[in-house]
VOVEX-976003 format. One line per field, with one value per atom (N, C-alpha, C): x, y, z; atom name. Coordinates in steps of 0.02 Angstrom, whole numbers, plus 32768, in hexadecimal, padded with zeros to 4 digits. Layout:
<lozas>
c1: c(X:...)
c2: c(Y:...)
c3: c(Z:...)
romi: c(CA:...)
</lozas>
This chain:
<lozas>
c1: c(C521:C4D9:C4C9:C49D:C486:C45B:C44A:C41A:C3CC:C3A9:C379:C349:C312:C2CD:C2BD:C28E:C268:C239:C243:C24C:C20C:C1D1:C1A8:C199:C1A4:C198:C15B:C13C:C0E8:C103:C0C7:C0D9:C0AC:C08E:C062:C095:C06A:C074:C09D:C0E6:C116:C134:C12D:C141:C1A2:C1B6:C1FE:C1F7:C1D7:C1D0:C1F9:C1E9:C215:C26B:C261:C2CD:C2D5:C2A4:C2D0:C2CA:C2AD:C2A7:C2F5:C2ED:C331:C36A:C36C:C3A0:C3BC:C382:C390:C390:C39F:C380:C3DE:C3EE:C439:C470:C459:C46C:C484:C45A:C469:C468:C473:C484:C454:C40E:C3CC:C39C:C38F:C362:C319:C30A:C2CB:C294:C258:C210:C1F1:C1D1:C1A4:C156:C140:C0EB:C0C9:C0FD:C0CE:C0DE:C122:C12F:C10D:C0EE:C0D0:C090:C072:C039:C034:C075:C067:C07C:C0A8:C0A0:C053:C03C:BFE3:BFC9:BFDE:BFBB:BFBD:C004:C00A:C010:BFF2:BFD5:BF8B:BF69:BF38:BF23:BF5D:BF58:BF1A:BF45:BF21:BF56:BF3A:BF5B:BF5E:BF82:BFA1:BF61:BF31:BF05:BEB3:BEB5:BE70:BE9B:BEBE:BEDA:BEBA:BEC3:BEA1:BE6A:BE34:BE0B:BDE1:BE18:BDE3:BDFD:BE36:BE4A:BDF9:BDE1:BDB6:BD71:BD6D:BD1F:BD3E:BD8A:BDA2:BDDE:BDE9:BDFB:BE4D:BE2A:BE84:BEAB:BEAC:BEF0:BF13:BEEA:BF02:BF37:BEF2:BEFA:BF67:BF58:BF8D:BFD3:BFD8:C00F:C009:BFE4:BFEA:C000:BFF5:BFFE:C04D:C065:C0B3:C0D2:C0C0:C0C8:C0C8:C09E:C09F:C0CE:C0E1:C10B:C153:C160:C1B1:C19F:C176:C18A:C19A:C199:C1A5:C1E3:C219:C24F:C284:C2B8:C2DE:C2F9:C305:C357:C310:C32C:C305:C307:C2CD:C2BE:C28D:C2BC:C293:C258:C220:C1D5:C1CB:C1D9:C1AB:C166:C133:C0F3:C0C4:C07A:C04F:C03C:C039:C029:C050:C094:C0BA:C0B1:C0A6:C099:C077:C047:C00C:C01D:C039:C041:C074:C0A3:C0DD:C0E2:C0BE:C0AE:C0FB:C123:C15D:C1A8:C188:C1C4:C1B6:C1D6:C1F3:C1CC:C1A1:C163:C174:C174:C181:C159:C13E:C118:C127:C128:C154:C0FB:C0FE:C0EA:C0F4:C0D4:C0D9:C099:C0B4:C090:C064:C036:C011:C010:C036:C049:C080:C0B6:C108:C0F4:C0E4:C0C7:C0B1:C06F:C06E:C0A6:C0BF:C107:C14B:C142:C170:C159:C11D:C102:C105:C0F8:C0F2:C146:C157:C193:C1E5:C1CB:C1F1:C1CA:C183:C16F:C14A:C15E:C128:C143:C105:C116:C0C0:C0B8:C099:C04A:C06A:C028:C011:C04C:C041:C050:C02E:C028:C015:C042:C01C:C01A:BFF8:BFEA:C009:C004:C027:C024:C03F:C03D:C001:BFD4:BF7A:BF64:BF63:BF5F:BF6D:BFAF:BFD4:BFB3:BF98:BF76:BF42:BF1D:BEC9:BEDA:BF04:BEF4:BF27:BF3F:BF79:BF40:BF0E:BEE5:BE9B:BE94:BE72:BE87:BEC7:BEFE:BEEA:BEFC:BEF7:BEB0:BE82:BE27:BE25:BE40:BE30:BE4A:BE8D:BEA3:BE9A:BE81:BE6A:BE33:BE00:BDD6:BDDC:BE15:BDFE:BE34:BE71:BE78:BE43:BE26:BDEA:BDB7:BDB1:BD80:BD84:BDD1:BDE6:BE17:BE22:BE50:BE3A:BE18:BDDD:BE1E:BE50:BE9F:BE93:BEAE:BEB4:BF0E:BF18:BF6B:BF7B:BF6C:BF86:BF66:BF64:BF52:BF9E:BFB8:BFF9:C015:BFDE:BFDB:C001:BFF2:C004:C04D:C06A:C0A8:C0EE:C114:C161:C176:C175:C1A1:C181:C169:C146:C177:C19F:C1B2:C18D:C19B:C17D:C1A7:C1BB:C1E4:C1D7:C1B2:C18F:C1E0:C210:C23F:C287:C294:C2C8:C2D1:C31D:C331:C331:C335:C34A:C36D:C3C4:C3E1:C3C3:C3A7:C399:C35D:C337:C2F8:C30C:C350:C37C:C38F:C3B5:C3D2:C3AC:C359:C338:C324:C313:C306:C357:C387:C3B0:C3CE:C3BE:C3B3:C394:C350:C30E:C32A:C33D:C333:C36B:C3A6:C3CD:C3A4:C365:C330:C314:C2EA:C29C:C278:C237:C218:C1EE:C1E7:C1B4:C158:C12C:C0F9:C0BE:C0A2:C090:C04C:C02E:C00E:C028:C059:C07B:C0BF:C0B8:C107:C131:C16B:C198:C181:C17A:C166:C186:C19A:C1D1:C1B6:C19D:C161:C194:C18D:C1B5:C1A3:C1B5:C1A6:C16A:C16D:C150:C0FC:C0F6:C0BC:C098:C0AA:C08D:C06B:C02D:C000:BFFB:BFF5:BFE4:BF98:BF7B:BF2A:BF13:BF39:BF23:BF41:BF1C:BF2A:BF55:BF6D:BFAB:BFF6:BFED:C031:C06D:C07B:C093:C0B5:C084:C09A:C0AC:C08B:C09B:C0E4:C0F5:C135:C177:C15B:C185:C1A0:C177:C18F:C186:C197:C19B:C1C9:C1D3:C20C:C1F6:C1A8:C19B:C195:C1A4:C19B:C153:C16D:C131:C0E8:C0B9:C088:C04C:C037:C013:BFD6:BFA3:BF63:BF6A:BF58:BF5D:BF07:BEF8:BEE3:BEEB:BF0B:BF2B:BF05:BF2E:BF72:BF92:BF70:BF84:BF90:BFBE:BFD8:BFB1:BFB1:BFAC:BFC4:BFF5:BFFD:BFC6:BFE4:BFA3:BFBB:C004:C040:C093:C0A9:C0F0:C0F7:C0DC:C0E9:C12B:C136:C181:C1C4:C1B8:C1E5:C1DE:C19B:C1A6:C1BB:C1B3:C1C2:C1FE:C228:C282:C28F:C276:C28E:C285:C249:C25A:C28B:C288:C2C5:C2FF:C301:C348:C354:C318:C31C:C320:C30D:C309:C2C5:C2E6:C2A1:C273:C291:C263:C268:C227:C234:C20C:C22A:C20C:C1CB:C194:C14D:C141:C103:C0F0:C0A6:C083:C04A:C017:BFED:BFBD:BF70:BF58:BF1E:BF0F:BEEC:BEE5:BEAF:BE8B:BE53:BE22:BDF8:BDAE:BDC7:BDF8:BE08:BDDD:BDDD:BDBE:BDF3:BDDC:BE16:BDE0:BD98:BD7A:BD43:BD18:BCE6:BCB4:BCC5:BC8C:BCB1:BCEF:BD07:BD4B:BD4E:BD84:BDBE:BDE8:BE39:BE27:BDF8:BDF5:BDC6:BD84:BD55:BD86:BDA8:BDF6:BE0A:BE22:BE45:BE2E:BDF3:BDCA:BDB3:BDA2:BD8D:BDB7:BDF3:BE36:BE49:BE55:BE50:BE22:BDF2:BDAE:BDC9:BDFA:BDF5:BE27:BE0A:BE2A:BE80:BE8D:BEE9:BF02:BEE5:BF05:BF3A:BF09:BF26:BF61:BF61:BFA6:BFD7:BFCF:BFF7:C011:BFEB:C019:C036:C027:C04B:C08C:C099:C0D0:C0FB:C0E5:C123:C112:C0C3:C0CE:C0C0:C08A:C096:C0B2:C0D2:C108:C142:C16F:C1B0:C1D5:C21F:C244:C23A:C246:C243:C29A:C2BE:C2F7:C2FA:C2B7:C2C5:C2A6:C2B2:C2C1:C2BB)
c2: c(FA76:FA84:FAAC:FAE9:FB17:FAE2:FAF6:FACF:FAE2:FAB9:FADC:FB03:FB1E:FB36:FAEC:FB03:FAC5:FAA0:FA69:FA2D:FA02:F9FD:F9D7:F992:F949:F91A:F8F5:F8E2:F8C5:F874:F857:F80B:F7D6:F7AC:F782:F746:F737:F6F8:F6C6:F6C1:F684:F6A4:F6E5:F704:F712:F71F:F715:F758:F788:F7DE:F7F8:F7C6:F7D9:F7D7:F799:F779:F7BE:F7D5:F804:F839:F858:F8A6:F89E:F862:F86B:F856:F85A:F850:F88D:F8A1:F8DF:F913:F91C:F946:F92C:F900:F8E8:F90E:F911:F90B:F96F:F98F:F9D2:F9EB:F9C0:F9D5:F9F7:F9D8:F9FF:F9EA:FA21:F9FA:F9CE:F9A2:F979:F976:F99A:F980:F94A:F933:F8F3:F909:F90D:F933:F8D3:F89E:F86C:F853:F868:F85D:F887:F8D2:F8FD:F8C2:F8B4:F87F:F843:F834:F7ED:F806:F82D:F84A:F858:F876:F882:F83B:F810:F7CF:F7AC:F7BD:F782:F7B9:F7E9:F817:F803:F7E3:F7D3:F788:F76D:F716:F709:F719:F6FB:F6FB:F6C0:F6BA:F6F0:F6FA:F72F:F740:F6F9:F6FD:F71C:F705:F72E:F75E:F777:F7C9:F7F2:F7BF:F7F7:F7E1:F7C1:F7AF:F7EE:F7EA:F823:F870:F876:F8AC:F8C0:F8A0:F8C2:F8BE:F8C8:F8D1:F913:F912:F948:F967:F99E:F9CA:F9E0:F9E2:F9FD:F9CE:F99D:F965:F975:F991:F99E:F9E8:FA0A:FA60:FA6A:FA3E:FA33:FA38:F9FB:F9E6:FA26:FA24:FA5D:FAA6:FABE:FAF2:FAF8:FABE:FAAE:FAB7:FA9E:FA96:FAE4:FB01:FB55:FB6C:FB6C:FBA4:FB8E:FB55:FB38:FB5B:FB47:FB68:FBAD:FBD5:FC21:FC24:FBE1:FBEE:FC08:FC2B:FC44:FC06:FBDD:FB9E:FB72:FB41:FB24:FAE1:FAB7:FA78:FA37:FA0C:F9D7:F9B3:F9BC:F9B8:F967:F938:F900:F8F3:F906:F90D:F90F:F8EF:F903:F943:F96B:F9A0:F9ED:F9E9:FA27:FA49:FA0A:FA1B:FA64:FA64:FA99:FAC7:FAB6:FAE7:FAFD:FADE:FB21:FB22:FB59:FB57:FB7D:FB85:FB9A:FB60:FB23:FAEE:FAD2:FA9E:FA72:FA30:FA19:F9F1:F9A9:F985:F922:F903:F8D9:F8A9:F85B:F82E:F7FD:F7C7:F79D:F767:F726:F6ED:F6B1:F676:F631:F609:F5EF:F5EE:F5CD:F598:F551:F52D:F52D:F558:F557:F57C:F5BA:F5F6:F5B2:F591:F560:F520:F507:F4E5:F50B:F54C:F572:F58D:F59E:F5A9:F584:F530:F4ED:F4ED:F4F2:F4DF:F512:F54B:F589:F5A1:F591:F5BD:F59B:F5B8:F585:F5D2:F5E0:F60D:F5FB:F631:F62D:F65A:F68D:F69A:F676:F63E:F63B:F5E8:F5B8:F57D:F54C:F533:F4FE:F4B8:F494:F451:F432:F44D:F41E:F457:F44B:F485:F48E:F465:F46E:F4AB:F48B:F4B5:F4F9:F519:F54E:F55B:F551:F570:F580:F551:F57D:F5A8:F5A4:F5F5:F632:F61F:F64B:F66A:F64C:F662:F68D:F671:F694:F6E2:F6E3:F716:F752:F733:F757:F77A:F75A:F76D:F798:F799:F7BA:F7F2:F802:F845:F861:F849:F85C:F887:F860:F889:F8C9:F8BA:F8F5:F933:F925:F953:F98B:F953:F97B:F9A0:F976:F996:F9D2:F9D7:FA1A:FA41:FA50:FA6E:FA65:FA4B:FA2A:FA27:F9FB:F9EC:F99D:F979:F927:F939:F916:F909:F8E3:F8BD:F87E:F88C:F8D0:F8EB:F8FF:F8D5:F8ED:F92F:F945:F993:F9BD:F998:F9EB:F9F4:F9CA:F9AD:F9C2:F9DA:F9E9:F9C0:F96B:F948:F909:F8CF:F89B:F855:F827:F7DE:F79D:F77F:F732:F70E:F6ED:F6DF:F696:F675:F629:F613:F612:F5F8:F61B:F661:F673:F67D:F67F:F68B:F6D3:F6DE:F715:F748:F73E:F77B:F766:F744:F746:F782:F780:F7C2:F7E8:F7DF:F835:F854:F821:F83D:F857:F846:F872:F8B2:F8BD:F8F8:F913:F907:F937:F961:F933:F959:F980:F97B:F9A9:F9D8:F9EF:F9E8:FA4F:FA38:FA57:FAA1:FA7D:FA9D:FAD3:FAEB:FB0C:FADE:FAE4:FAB7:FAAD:FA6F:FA6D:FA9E:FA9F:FAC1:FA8A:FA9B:FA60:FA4A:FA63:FA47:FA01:F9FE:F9D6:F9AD:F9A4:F983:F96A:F966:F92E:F8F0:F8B4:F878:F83F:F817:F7D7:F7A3:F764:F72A:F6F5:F6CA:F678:F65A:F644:F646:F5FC:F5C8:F596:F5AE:F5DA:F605:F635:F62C:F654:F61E:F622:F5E9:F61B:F5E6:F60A:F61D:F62C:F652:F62E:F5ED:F5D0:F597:F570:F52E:F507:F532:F536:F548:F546:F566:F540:F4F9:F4E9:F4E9:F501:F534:F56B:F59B:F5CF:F5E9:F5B2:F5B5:F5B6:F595:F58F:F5DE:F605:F639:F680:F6A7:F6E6:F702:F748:F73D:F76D:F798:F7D3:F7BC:F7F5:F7F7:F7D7:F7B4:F7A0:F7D4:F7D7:F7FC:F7DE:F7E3:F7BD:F7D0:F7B2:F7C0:F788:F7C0:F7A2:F7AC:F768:F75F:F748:F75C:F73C:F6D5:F6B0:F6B4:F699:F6A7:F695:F6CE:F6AF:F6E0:F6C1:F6D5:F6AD:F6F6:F6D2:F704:F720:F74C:F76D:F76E:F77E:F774:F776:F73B:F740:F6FF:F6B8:F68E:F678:F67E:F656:F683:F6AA:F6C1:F6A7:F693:F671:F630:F5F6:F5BF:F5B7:F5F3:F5EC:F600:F61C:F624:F5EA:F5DA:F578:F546:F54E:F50F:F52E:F573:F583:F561:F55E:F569:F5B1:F5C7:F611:F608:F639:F644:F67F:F6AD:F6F4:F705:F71A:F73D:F773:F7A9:F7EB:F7E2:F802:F804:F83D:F85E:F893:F885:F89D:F8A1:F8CC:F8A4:F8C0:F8D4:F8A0:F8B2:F87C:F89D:F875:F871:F836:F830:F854:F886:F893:F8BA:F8D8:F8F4:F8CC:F8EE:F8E4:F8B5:F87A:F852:F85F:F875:F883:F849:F85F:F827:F815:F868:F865:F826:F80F:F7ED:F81F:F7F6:F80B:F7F6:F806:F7E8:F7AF:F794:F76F:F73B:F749:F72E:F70F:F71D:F705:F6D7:F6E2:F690:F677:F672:F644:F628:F63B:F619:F5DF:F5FE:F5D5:F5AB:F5A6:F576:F53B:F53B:F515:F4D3:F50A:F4E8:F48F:F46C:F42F:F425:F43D:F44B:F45E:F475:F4A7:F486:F435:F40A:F3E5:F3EF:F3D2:F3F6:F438:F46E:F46A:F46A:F454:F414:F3E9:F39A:F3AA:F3DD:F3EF:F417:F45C:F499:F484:F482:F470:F4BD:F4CC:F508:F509:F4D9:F4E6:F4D9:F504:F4FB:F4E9:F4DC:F4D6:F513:F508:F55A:F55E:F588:F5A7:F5C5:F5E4:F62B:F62A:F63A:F635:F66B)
c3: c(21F7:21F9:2237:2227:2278:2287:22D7:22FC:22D9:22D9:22BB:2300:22F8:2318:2355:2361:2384:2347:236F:2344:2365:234C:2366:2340:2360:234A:235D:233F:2338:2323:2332:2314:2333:22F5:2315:2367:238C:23A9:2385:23B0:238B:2365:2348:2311:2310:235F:2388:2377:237B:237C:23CB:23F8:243A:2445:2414:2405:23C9:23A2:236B:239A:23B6:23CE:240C:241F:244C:2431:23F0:23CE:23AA:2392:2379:23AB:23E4:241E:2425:242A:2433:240D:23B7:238A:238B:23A0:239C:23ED:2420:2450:2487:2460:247B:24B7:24D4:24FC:24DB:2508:24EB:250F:24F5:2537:251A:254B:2524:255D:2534:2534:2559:2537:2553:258D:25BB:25DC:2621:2605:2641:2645:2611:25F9:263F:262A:2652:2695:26A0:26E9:270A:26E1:26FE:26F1:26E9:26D7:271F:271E:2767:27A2:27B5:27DF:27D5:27C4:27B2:27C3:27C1:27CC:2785:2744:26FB:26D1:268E:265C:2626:2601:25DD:25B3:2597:2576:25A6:25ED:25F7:261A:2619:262A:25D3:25A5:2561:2574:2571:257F:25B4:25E6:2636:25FA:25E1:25C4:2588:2567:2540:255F:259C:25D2:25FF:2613:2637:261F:25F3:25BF:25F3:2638:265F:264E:264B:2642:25FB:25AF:259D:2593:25CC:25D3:25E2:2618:2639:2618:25E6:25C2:2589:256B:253A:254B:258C:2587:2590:25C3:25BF:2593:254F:2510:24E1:24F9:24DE:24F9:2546:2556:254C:254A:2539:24F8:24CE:2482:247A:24C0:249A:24C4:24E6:24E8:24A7:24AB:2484:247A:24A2:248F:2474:242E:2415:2446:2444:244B:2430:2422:240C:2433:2415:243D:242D:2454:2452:2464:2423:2435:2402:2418:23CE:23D3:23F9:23D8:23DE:23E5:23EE:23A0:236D:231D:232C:2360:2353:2383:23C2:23FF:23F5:23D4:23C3:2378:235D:230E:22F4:2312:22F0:22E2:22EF:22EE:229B:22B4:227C:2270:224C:2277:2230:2266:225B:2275:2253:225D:224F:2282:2270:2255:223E:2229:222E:2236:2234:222A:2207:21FA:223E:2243:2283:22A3:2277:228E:229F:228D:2297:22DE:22DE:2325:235C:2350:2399:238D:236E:2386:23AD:23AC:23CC:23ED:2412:2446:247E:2456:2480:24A3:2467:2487:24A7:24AE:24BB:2502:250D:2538:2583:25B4:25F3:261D:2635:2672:269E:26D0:26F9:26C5:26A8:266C:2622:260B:25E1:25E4:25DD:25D4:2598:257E:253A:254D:2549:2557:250A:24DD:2492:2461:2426:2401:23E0:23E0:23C3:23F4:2443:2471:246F:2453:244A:241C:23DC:2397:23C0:23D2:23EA:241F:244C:247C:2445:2429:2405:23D1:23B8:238E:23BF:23F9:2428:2434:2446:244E:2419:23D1:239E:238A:239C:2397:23DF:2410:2431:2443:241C:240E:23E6:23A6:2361:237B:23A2:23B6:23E2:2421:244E:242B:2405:23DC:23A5:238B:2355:237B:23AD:23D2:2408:2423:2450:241A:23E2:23AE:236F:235A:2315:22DD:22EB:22D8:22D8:2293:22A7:228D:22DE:22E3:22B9:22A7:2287:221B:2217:21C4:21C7:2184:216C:2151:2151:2117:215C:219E:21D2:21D7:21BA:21C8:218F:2198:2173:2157:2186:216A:2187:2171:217D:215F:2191:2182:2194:2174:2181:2196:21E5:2201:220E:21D5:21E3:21CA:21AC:21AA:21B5:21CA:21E3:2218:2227:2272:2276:22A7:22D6:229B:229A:2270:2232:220F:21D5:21DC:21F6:2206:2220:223D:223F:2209:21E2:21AE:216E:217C:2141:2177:21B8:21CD:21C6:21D7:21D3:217C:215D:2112:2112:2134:2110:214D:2172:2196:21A8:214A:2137:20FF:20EA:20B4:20DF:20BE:20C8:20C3:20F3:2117:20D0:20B3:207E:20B1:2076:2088:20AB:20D0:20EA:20C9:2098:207E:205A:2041:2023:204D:206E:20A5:2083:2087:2087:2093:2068:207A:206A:20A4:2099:20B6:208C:20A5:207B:20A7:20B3:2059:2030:1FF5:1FF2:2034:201E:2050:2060:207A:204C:2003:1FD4:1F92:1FA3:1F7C:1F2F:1F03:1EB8:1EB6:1E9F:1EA1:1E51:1E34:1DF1:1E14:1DEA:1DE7:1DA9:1D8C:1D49:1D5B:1D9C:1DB9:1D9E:1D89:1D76:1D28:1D16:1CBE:1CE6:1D08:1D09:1D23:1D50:1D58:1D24:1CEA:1CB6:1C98:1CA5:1C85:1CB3:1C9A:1CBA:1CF2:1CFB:1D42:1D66:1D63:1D8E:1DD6:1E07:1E43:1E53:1E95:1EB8:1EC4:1EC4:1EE4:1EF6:1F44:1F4F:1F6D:1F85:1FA1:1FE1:2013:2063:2086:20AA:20D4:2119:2145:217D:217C:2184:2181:2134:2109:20DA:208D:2076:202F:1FEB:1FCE:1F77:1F59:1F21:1EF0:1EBC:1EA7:1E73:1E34:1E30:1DEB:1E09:1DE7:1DEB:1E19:1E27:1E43:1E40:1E00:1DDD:1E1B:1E48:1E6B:1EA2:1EAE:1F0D:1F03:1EBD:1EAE:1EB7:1E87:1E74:1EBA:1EF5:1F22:1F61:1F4B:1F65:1F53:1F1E:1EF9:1F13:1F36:1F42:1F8A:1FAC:1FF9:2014:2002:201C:2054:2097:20B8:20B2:2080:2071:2048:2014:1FED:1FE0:1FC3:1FC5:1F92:1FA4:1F8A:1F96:1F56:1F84:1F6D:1FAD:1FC8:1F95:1F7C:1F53:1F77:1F8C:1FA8:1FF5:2027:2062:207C:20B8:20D7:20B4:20BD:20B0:205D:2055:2018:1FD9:1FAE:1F65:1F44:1F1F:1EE3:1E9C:1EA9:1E79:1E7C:1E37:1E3A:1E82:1EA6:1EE7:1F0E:1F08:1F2E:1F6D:1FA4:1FC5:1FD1:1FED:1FEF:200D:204B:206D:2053:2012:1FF2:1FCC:1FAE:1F69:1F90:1FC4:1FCF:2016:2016:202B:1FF4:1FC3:1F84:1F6D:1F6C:1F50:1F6F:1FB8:1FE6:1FEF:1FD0:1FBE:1F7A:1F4B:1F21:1F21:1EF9:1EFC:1EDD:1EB9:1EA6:1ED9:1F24:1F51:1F7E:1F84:1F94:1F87:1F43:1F19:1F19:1F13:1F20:1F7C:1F98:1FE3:1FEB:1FCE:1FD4:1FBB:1F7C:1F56:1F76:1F87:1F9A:1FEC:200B:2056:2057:2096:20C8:20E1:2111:2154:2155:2178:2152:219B:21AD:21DB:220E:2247:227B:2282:2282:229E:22D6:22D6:2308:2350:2386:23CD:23F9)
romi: c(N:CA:C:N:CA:C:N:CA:C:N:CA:C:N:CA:C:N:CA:C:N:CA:C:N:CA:C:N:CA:C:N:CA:C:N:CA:C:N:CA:C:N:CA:C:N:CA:C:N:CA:C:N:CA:C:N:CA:C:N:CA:C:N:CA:C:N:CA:C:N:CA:C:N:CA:C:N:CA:C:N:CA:C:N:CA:C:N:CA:C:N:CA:C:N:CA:C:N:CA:C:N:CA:C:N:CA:C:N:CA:C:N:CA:C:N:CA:C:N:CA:C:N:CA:C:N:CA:C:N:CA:C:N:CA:C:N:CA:C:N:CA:C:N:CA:C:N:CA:C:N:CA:C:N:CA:C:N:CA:C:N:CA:C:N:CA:C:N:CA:C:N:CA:C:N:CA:C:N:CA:C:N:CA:C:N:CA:C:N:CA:C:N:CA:C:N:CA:C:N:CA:C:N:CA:C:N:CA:C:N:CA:C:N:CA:C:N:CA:C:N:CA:C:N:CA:C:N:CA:C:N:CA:C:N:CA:C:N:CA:C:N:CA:C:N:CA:C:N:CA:C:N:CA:C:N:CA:C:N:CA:C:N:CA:C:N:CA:C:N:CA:C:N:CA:C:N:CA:C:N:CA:C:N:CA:C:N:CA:C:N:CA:C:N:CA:C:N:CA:C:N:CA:C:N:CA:C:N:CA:C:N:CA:C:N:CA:C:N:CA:C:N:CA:C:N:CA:C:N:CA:C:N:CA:C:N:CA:C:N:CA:C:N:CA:C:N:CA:C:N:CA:C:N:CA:C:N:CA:C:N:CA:C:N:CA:C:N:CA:C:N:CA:C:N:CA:C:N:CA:C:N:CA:C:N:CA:C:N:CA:C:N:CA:C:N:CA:C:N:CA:C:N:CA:C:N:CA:C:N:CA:C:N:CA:C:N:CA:C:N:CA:C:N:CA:C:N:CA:C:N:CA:C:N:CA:C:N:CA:C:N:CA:C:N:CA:C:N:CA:C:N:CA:C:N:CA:C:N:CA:C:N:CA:C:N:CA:C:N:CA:C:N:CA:C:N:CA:C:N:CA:C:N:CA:C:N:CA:C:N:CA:C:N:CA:C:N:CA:C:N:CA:C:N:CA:C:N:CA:C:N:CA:C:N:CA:C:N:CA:C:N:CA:C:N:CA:C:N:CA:C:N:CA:C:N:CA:C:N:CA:C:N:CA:C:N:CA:C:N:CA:C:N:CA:C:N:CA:C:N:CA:C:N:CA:C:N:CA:C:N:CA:C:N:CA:C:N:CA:C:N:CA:C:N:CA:C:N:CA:C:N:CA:C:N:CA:C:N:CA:C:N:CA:C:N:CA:C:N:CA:C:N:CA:C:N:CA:C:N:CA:C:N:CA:C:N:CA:C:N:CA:C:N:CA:C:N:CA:C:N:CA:C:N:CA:C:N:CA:C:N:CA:C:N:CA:C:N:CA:C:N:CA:C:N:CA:C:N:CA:C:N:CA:C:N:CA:C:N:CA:C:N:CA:C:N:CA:C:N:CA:C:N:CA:C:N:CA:C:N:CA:C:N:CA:C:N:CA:C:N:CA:C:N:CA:C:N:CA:C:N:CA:C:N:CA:C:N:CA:C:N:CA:C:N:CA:C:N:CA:C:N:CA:C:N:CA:C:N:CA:C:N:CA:C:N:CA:C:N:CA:C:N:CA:C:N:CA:C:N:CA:C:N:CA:C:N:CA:C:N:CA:C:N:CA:C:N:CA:C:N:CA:C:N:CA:C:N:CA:C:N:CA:C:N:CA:C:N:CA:C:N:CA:C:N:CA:C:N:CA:C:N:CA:C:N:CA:C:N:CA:C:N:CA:C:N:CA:C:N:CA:C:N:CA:C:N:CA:C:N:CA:C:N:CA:C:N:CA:C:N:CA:C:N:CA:C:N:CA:C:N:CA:C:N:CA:C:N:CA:C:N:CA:C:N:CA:C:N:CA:C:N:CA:C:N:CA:C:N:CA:C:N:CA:C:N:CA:C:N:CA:C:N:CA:C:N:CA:C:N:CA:C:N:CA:C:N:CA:C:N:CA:C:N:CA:C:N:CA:C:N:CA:C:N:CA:C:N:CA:C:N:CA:C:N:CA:C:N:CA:C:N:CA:C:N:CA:C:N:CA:C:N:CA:C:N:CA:C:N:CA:C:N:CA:C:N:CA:C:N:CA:C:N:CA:C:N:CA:C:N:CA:C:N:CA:C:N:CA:C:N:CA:C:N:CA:C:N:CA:C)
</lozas>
């Protein structure tokens, strides 16, 4: 396999986007930046937590000015490098763009328990969900709001995993496949989601499983999936134990599902409903963590 381009990896909180980029940064012999590490350097030049460093970052635009522009000019190096960062996706528009994913309760159990520094502190893993979700609202914003870009829309992205149940080379070994391709188009990504993280959008799922064998396709609202057709594939891929299975991405957040409804109106709706419950007592959202 050639080395590929620069390689920018994105990834929610907990997502282990820092263990893959230096793995794969290993893997082809590459150098590695991490955009969050200039981050927390200005954090503790600052005497603050990682979270009001975003916080002072969307009232004073240099902290981000700063890191980003770092981020442009490595990208017009000739020797490729793997970008640990949310947003090299956009500052170096000529890479290879991943987006890692994860369940929100698996993300603050591995926060809790992987992380203690001088910027970043969890008191329990509840603790870790609410600033980890603070984190996430407050870059959502100063992204949209200094680049009118939401980092965390799957569409910007090449190649998007759900790392709520794999390790490390297992989320190598689907980037290094794709990795061999042409970059799917990014309207449409590559998409690989944990199979017991993909809710049915009926409450018949249990007939429906009986028959049929089409590909998964699903409708996303961060942080959650429901299929739209083809359940009977994330099921057979539970009964296997499998931690991924390939889906592809139909419609997302504010997008149209029809009926003047949105990707995000659809399953908030569905989530409401009473089977939803029975359906998680059964397959379960949360699955084992591997990854480190």
């Amino acid at each position: 396999m050639n080395r590929p381009p620069h390689v920018a990896v994105s990834g929610e909180l907990g997502s282990g986007k820092s263990s893959v980029a230096r793995r794969l940064a290993e893997h082809f012999s590459l150098r590695m930046v991490s955009t969050g590490d200039i981050q927390r350097s200005i954090a503790r030049s600052l005497n603050l937590s990682t979270l009001e460093t975003n916080w002072l970052a969307e009232r004073d635009h240099v902290i981000d000015s700063k890191v980003d522009q770092v981020t442009r000019d490595l990208g017009t190096e000739p020797e490729p490098i793997v970008f640990d960062s949310r947003m090299a996706w956009y500052m170096v528009p000529n890479s290879y763009k991943i987006h890692l994913l994860v369940d929100p309760l698996i993300a603050a159990k591995r926060l809790h328990s992987t992380r203690s520094s001088p910027t970043e502190q969890y008191e329990s893993a509840s603790h870790a969900r609410e600033l980890a979700e603070e984190r996430y609202r407050s870059e959502q914003r100063r992204f949209l709001t200094t680049y009118g870009v939401d980092v965390f829309r799957l569409r910007n992205y090449h190649l998007v995993i759900d790392s709520s149940g794999a390790d490390v080379e297992q989320v190598l070994e689907v980037i290094l496949r794709h990795l061999d391709h042409e970059p799917a188009a990014e309207s449409r990504p590559n998409l690989y989601v944990h199979p017991r993280r993909i809710m049915p959008d009926r409450p018949t799922w249990r007939q429906d499983a009986s028959s049929g064998s089409s590909a998964v396709k699903v409708c996303y609202s961060r942080p959650t999936f429901c299929s739209v057709e083809g359940h009977r594939a994330a099921l057979d891929a539970v009964a296997r134990e499998e931690t991924l299975v390939e889906a592809e991405l139909i419609v997302e957040g504010s997008e149209p599902v029809g009926s003047g409804l949105t990707a995000t109106d659809h399953i908030n709706q569905l989530t409401r409903e009473p089977w939803v419950e029975l359906w998680r007592e059964q397959y379960g959202l949360e699955c084992s963590s591997a990854l480190h």
